[in-house]
N, C-alpha and C positions, 0 to 999 in steps of 0.2 A: 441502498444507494445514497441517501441522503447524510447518514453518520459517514459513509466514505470521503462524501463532499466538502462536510463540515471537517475532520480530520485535515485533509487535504489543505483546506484554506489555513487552517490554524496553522501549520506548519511552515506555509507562508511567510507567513508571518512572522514566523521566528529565521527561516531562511534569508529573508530582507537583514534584518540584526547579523546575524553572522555570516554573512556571505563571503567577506573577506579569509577568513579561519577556515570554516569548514563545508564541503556542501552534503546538507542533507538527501536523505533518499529516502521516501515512504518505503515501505515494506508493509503490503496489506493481503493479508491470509482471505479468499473469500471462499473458502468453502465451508460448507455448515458443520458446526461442530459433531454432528453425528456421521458426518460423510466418514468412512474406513477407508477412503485412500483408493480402492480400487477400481475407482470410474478416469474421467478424463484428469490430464493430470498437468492439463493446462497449456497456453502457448510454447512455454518454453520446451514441453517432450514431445508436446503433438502438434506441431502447428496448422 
């Protein structure tokens, strides 16, 4: 949770700087890298 946090604020931060131009959007993968895919597949399928 806390590197999500930390990402999050950074980006911030760079969102304040260019607000005018473009807006960013996290994109944050949180499944474990050994997950295969075949469990839940998240708000967006399942909600």
């Amino acid at each position: 949770r806390e590197p999500v946090l930390d990402y999050i604020s950074r980006l911030k931060k760079v969102q304040d700087d260019v607000k005018d131009k473009i807006l960013i959007v996290p994109r944050i993968y949180t499944n474990k890298p050994r997950t295969t895919g075949d469990g839940y597949k998240g708000m967006l399928h399942q909600p």
